[in-house]
N, CA and C of each residue as an Amber inpcrd file, in Angstrom:
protein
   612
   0.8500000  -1.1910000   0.0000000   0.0000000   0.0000000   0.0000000
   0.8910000   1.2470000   0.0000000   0.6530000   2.2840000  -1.1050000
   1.7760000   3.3680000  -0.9860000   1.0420000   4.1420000   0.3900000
   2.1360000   5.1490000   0.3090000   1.6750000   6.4680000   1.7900000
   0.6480000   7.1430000   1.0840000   0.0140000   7.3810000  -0.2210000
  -0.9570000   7.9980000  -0.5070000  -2.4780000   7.6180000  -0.0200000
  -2.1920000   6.3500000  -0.1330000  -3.2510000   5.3880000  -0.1190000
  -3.1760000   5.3520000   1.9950000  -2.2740000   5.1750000   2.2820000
  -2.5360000   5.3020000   3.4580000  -2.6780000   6.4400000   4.7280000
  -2.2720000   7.3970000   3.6790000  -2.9220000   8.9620000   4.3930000
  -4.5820000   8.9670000   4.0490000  -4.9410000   8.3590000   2.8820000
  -6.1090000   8.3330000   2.8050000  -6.9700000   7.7370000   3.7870000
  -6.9740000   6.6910000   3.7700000  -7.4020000   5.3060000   5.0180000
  -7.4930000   6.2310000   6.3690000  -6.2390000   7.0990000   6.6710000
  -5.8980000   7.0770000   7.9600000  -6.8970000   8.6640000   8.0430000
  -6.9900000   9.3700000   7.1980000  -7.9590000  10.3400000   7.3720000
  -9.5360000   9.9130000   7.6380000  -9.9090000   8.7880000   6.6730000
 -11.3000000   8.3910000   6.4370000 -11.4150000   7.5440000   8.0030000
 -10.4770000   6.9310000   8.3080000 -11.0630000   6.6710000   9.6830000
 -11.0980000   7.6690000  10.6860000 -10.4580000   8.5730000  10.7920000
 -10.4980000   9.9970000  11.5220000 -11.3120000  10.9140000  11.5110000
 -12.3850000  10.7650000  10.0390000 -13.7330000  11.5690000   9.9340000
 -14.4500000  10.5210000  10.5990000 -14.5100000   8.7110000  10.1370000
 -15.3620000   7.9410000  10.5010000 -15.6470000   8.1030000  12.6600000
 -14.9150000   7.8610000  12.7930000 -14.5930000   8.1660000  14.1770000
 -15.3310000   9.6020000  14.5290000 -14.8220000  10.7090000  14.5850000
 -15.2350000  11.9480000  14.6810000 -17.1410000  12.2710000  14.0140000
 -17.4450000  11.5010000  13.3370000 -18.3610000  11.5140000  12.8860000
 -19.7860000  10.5280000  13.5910000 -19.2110000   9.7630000  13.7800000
 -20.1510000   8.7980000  14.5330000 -20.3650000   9.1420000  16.4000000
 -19.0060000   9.9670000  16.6360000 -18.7220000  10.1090000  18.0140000
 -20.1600000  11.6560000  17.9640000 -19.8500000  12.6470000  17.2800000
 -20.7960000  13.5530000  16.9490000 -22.5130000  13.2870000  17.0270000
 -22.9140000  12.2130000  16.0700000 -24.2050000  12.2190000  15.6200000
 -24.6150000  11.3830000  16.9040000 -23.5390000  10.6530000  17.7340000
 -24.4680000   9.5670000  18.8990000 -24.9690000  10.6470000  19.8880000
 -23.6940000  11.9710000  20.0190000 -23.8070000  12.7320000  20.5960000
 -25.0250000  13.7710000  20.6540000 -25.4710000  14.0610000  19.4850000
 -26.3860000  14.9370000  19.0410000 -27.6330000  14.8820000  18.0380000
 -27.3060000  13.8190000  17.4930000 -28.1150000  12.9610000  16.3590000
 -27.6530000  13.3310000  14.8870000 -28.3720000  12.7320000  13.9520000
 -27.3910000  12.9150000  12.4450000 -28.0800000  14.6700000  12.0000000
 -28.8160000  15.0810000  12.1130000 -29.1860000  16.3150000  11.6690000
 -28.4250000  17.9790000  12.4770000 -28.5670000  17.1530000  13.3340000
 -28.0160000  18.4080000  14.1010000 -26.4530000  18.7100000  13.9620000
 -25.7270000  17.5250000  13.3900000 -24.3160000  17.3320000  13.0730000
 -24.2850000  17.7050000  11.8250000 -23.0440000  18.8460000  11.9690000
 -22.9680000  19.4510000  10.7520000 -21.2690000  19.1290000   9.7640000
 -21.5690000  18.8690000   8.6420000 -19.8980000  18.8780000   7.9610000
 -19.0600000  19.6910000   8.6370000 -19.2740000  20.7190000   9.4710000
 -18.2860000  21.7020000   9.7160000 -17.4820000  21.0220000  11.0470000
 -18.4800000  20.4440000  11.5990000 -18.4310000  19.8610000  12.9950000
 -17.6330000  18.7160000  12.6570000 -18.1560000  18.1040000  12.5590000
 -17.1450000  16.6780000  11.9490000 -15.7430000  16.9800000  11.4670000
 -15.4020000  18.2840000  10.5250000 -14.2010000  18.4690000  10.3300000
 -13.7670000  18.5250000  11.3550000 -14.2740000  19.7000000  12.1570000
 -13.6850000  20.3420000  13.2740000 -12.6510000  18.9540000  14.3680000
 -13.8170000  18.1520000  14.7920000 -13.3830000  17.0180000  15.4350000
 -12.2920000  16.4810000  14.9460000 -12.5420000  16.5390000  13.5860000
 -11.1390000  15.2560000  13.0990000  -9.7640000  15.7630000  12.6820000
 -10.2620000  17.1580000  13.3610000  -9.1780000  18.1560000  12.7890000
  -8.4090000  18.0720000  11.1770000  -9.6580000  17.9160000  10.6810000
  -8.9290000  18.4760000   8.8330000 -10.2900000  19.4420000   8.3400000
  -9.7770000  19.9770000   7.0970000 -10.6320000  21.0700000   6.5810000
 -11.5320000  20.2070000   6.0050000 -12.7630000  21.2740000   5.9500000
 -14.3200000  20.8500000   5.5720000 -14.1670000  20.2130000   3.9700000
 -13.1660000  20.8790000   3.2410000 -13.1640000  20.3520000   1.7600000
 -12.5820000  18.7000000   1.8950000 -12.1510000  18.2550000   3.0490000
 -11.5410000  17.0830000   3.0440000 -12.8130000  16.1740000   3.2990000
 -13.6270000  16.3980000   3.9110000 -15.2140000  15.4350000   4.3070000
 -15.4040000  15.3370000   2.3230000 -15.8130000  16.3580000   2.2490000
 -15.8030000  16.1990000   0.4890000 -15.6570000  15.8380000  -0.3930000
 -13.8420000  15.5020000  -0.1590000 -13.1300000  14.8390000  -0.7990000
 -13.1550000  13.4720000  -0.8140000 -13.5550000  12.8060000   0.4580000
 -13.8660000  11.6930000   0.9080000 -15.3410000  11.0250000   0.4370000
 -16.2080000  11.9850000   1.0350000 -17.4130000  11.2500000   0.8030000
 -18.2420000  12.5220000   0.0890000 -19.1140000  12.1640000  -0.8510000
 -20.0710000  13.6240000  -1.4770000 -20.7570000  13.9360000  -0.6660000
 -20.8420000  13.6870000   0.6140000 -22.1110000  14.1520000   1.3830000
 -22.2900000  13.5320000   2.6790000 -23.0240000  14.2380000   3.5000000
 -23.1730000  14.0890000   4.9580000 -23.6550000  12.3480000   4.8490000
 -24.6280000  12.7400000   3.9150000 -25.3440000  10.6100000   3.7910000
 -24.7220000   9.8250000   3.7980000 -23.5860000   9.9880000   2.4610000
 -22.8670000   9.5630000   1.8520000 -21.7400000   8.8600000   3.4290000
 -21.3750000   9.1620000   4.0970000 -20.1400000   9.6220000   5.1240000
 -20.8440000   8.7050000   5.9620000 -22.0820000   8.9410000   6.1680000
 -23.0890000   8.1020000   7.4040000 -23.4230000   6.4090000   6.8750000
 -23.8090000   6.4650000   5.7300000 -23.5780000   4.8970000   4.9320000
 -22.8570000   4.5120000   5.0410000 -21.3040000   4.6840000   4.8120000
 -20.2140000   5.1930000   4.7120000 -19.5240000   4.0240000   6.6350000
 -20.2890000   5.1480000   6.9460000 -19.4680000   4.8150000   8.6780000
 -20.2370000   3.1820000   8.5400000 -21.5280000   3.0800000   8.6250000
 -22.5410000   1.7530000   9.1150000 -22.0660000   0.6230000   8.3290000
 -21.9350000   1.1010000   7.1150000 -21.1220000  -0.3930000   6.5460000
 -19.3950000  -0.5720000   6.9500000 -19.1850000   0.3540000   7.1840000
 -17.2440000   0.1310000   8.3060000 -17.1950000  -0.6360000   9.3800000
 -18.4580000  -0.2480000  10.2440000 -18.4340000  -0.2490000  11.6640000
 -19.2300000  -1.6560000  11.5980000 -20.0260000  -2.5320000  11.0440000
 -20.5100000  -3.6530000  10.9660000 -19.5620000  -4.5190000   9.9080000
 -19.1930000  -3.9470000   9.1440000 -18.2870000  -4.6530000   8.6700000
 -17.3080000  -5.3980000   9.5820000 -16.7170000  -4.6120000  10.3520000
 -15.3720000  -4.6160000  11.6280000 -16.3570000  -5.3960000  12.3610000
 -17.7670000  -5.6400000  13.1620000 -18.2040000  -6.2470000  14.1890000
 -17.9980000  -7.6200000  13.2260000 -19.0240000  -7.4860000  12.0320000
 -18.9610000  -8.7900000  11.4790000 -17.3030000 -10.4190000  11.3990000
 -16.9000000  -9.1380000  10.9500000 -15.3590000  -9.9520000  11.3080000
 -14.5350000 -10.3980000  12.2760000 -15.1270000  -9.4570000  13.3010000
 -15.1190000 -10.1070000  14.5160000 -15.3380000 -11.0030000  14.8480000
 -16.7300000 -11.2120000  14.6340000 -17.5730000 -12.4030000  15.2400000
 -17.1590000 -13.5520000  14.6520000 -16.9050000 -13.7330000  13.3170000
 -16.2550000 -14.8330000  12.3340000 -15.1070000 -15.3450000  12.7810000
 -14.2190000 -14.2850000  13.2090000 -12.7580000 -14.8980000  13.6710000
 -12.9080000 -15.5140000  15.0270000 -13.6650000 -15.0000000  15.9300000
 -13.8000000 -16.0860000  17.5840000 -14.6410000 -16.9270000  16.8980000
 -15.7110000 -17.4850000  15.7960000 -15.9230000 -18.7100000  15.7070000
 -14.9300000 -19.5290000  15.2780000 -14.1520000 -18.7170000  14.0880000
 -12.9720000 -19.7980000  13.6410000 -12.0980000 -20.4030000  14.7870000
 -11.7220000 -19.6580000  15.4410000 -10.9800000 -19.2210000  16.8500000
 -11.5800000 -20.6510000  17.5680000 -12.7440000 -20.8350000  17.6790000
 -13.0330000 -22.0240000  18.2460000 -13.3710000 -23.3070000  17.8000000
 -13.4370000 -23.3360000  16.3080000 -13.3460000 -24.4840000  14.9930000
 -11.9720000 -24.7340000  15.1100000 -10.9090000 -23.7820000  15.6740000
  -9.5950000 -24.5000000  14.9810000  -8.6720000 -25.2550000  16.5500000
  -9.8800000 -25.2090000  17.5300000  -9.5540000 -26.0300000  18.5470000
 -10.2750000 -26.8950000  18.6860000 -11.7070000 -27.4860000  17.9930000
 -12.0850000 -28.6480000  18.2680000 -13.4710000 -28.1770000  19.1430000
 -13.6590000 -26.8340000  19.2350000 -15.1700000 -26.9000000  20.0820000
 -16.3110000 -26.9930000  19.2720000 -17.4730000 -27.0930000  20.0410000
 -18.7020000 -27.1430000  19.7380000 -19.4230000 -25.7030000  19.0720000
 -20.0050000 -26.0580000  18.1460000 -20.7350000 -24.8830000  17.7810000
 -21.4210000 -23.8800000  18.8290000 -21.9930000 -24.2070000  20.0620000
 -22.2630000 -23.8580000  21.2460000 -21.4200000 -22.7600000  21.4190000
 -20.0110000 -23.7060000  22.1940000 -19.0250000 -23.3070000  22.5990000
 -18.4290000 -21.7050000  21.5040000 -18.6870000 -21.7300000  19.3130000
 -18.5310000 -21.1050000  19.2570000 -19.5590000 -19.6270000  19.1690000
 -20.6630000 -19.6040000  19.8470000 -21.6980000 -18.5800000  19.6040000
 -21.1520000 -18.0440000  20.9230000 -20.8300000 -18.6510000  21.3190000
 -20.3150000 -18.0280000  23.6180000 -19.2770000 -17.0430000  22.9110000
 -18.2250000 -17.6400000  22.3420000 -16.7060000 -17.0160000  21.8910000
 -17.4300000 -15.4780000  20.8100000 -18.8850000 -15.8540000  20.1170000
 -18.8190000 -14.3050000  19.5000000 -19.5720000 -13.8630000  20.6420000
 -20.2960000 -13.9830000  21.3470000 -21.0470000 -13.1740000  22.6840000
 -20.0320000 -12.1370000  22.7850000 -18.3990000 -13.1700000  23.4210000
 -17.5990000 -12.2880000  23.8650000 -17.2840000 -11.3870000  22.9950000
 -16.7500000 -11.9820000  21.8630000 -16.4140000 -10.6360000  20.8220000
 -17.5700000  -9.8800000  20.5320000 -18.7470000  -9.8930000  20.7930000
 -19.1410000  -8.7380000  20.0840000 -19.4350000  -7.4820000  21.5990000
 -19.3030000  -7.9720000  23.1720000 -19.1590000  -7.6630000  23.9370000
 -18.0230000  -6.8420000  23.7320000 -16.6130000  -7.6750000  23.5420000
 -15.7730000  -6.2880000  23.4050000 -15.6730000  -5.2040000  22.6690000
 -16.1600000  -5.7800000  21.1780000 -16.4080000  -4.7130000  20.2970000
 -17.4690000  -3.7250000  20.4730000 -18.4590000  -4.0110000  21.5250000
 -19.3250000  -2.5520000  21.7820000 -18.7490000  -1.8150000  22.7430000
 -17.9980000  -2.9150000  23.5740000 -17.3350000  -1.9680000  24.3900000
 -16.0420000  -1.0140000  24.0330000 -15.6740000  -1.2120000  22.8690000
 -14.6900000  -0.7720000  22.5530000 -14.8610000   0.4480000  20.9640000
 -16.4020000   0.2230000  20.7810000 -16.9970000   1.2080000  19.5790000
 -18.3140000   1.9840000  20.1560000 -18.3350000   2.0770000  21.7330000
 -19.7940000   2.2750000  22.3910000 -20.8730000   3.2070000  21.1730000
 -20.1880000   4.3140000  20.9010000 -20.7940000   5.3170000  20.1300000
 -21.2310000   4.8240000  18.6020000 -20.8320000   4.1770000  18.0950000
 -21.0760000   3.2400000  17.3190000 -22.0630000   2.4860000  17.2730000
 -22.0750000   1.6500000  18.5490000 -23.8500000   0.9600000  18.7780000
 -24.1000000   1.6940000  18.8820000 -24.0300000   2.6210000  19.8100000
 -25.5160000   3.6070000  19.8720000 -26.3470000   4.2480000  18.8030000
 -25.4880000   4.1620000  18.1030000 -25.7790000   5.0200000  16.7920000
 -26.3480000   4.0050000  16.2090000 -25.9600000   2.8620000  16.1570000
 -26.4610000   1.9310000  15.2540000 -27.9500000   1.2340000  15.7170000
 -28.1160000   1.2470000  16.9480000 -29.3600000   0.7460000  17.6590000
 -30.4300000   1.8010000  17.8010000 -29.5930000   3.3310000  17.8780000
 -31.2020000   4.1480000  17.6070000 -31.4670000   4.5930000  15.9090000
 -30.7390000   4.7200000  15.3170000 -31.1280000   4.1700000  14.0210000
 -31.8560000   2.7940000  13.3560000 -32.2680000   2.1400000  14.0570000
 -32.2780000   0.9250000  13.6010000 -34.1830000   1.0090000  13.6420000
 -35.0540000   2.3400000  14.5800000 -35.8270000   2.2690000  15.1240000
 -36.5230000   3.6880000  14.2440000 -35.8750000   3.9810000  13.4460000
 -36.0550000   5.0570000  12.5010000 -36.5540000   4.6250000  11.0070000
 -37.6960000   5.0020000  10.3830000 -38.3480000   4.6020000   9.3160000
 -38.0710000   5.8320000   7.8990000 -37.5480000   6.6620000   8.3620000
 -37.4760000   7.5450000   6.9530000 -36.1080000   7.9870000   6.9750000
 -35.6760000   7.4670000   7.3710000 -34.2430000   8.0180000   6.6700000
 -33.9230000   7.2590000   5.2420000 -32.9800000   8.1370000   4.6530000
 -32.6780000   7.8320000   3.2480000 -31.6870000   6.4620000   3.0520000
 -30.8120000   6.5050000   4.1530000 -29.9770000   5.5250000   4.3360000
 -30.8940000   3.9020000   4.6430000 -32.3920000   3.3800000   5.1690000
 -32.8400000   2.7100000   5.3400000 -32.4040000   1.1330000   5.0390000
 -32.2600000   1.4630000   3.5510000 -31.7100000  -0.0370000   3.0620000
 -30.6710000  -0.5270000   3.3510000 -29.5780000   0.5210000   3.0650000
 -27.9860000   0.2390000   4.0170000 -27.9360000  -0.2140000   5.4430000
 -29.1900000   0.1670000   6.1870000 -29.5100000  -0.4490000   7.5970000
 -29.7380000  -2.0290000   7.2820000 -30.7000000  -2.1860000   6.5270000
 -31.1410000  -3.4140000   6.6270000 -29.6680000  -4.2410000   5.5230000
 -28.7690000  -3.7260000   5.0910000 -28.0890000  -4.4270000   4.8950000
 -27.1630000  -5.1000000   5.2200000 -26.6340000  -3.5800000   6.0960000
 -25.5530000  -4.6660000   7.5240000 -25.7780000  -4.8330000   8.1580000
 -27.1550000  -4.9990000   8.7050000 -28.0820000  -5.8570000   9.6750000
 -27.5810000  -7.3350000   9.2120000 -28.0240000  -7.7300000   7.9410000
 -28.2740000  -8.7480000   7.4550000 -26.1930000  -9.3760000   7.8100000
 -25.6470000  -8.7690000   7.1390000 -24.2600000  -8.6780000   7.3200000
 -23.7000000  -9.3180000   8.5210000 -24.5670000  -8.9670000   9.8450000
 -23.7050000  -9.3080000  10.6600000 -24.4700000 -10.1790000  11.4080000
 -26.0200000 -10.8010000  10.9590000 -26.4280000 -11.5760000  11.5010000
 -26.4970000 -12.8260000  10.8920000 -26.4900000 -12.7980000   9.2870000
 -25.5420000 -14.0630000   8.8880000 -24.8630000 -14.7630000   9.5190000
 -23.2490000 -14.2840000   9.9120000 -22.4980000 -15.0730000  10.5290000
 -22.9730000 -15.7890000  11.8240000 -24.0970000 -15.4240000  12.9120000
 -24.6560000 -15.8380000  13.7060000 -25.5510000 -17.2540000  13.2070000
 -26.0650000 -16.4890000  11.7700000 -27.2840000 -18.2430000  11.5060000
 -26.2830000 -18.8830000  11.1640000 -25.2000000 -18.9740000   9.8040000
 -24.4690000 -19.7360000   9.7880000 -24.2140000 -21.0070000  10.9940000
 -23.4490000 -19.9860000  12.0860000 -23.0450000 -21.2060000  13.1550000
 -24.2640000 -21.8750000  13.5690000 -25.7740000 -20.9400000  13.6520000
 -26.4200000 -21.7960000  14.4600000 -27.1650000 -23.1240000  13.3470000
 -27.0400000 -22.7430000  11.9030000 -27.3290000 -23.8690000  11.0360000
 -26.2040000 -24.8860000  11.2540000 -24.9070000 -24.8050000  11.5620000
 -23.9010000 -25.7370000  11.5350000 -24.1080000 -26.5070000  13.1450000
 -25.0110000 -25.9670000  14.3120000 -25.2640000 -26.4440000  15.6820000
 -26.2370000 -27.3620000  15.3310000 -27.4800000 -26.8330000  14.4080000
 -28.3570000 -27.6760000  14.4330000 -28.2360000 -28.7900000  13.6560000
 -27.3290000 -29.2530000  12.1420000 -26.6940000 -30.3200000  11.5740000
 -26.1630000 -31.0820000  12.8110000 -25.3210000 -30.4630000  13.6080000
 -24.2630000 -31.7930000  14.3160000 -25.3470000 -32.2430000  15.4750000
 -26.3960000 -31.5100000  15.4110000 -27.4420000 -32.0950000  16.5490000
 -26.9100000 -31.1300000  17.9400000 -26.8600000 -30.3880000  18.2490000
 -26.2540000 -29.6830000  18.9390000 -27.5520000 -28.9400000  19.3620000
 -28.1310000 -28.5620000  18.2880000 -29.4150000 -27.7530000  18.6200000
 -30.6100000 -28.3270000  17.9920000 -31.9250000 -28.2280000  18.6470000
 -32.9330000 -28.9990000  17.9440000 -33.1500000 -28.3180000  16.5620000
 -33.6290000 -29.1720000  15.4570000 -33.9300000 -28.7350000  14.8980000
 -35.5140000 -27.9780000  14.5080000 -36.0670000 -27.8910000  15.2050000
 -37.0880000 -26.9700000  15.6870000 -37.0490000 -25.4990000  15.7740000
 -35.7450000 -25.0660000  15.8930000 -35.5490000 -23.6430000  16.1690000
 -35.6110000 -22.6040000  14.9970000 -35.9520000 -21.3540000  15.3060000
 -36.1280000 -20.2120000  14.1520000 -34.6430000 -20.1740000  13.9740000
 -34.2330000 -20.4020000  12.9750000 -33.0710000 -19.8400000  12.9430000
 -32.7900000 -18.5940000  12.8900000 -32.9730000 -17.4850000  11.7510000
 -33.4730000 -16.3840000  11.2180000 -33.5890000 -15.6800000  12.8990000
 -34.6660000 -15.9870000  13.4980000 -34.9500000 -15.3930000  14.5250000
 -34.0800000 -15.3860000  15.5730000 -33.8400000 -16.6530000  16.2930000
 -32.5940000 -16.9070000  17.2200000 -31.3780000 -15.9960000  16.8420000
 -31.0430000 -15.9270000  15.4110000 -29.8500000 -15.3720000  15.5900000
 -29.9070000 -13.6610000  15.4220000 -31.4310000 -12.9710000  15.2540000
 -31.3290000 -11.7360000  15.8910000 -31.8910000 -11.8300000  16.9150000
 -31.9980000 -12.4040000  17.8810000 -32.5760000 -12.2870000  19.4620000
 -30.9850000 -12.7580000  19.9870000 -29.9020000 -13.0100000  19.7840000
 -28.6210000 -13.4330000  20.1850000 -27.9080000 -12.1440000  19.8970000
 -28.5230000 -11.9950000  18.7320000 -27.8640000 -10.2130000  18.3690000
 -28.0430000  -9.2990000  18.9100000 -29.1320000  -9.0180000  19.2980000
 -29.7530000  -8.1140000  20.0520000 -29.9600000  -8.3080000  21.5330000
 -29.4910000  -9.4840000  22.0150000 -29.0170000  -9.3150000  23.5080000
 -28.2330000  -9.1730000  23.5010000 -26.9800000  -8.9070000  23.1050000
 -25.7170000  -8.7820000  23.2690000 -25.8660000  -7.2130000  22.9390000
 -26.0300000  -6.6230000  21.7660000 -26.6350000  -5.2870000  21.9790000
 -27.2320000  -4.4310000  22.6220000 -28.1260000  -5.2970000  23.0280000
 -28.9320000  -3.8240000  24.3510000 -28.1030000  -4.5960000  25.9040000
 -27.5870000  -5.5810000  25.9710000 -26.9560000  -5.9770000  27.1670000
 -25.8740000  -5.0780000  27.5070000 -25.2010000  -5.2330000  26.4110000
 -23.7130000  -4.0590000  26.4010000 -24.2910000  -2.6300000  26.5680000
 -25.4760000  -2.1950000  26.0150000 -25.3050000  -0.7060000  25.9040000
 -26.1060000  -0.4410000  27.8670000 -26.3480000  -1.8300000  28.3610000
 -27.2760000  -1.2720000  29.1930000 -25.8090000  -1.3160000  30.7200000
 -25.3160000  -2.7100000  30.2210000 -23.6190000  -2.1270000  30.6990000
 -23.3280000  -1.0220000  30.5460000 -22.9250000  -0.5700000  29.8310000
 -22.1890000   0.6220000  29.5650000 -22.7850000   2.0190000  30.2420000
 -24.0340000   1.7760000  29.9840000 -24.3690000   2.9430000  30.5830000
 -25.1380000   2.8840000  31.6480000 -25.0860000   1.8190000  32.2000000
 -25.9160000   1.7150000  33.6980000 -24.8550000   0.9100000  34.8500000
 -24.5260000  -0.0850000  34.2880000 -23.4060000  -0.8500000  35.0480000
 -22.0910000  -0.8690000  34.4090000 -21.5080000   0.0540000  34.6590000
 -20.0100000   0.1050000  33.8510000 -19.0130000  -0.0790000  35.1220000
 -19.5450000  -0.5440000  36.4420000 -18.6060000  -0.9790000  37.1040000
 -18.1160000  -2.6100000  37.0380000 -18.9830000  -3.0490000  36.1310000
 -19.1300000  -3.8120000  36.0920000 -18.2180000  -4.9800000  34.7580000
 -17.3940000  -6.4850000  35.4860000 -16.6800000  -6.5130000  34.3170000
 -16.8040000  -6.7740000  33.0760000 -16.1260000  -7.0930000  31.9110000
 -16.7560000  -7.8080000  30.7500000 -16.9370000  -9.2900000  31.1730000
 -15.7260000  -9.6400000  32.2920000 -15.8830000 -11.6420000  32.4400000
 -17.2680000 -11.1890000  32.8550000 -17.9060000 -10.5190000  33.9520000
 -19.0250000 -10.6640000  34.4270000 -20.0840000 -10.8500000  33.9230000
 -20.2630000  -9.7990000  33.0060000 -21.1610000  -9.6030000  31.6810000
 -21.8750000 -10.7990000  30.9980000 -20.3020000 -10.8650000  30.6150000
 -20.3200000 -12.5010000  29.1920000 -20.7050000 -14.1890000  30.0360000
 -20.0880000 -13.9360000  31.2930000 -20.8040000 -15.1280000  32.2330000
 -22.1690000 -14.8960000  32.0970000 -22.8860000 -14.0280000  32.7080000
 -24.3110000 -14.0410000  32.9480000 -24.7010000 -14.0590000  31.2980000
 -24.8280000 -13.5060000  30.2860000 -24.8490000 -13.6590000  28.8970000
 -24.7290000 -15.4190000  28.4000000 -23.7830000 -15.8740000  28.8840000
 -23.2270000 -17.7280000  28.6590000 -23.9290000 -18.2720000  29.2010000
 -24.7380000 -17.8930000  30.8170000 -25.3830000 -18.7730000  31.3170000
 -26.8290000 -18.7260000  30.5680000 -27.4260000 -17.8710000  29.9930000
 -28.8400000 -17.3180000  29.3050000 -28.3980000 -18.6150000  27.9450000
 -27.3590000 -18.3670000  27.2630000 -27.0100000 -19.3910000  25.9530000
 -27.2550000 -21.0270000  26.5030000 -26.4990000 -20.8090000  27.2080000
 -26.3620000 -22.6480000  27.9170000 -27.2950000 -23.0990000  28.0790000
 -28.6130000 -21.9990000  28.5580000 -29.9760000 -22.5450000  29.5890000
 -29.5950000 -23.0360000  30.7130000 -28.2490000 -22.0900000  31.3420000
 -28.5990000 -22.5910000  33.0750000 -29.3900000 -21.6410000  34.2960000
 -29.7420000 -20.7290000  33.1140000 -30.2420000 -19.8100000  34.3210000
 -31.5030000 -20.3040000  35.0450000 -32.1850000 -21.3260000  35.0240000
 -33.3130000 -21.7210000  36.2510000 -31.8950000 -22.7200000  37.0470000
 -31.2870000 -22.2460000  37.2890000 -29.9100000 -23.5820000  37.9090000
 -30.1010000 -24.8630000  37.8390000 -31.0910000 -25.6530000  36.7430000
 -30.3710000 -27.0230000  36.9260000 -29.9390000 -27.1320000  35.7740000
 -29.1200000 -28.4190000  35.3800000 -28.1590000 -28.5430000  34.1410000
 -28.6940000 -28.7010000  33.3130000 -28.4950000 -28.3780000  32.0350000
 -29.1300000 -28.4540000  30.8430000 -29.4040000 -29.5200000  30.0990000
């Protein structure tokens, strides 16, 4: 990769960042190109240069920022295919990763979960696309649980794997902003025990 190419990269994540940190802050309208420069400290003609437009920049961030969760989640399943665990064992391993990754992009979910509850924005379809994006990799494993018999085959798949998505989503954001004394082992235990089915305490 020359240095052109990577002053580029290294700016576009510096608006992406500055930009998402803004709109969680204030929402996407009230955030202005000027603002976003301001944050990322480069001139307004550089948002420009990058993306044609405030939309453009916001599409832009949602397919980055799910992109990056998505790959996440793929690598702790591989992560646990290339030791011999159970498909089980690998939906626990993305719990955790996608636990760290909100904890480590908070402004990001946020942005991405109150958008998600919004019907007219222009961007709509791009929602429902890296929706789809990053809940794939979830049915995947849970179609590969229910082949080895691991899971009945009775289950929604489709469904299970956005109700897995979305506890881990509003779990983290409710961490974050209600119990942040609180650890990630702690978190992802109580999260593992809900997966396992031990939470009435007897064994599964």
């Amino acid at each position: 990769m020359d240095s052109s190419t990577t002053r580029r990269d290294a700016t576009r994540r510096k608006l992406f960042e500055a930009a998402v940190t803004l709109i969680a802050e204030q929402g996407f309208s009230s955030t202005t190109v000027d603002e976003i420069a301001e944050r990322a400290g480069v001139a307004k003609g550089t948002v420009y240069y990058n993306f044609a437009s405030k939309n453009v920049l916001f599409e832009e961030l949602l397919r980055h920022g799910i992109e990056l969760l998505a790959t996440s989640l793929q690598a702790a399943s591989e992560e646990v295919a290339g030791r011999g665990g159970s498909r089980i064992d690998a939906l626990d391993a993305m719990i955790r990763a996608g636990l760290e990754f909100i904890s480590r992009y908070p402004a990001l979910t946020q942005l991405y979960v109150a958008e998600l509850w919004r019907t007219n924005r222009a961007w709509q379809s791009t929602l429902m696309v890296v929706r789809e994006r990053a809940i794939t990799v979830v049915e995947d494993v849970l179609r590969e649980a229910v082949a080895r018999g691991e899971l009945s085959e009775e289950i929604d798949i489709p469904l299970t794997a956005s109700a897995l998505f979305g506890m881990v989503l509003v779990a983290a954001l409710d961490w974050q902003s209600y119990q942040p004394d609180r650890s990630i082992d702690d978190v992802h235990a109580s999260l593992s025990r809900l997966l396992q089915g031990r939470v009435t305490g007897r064994p599964a």
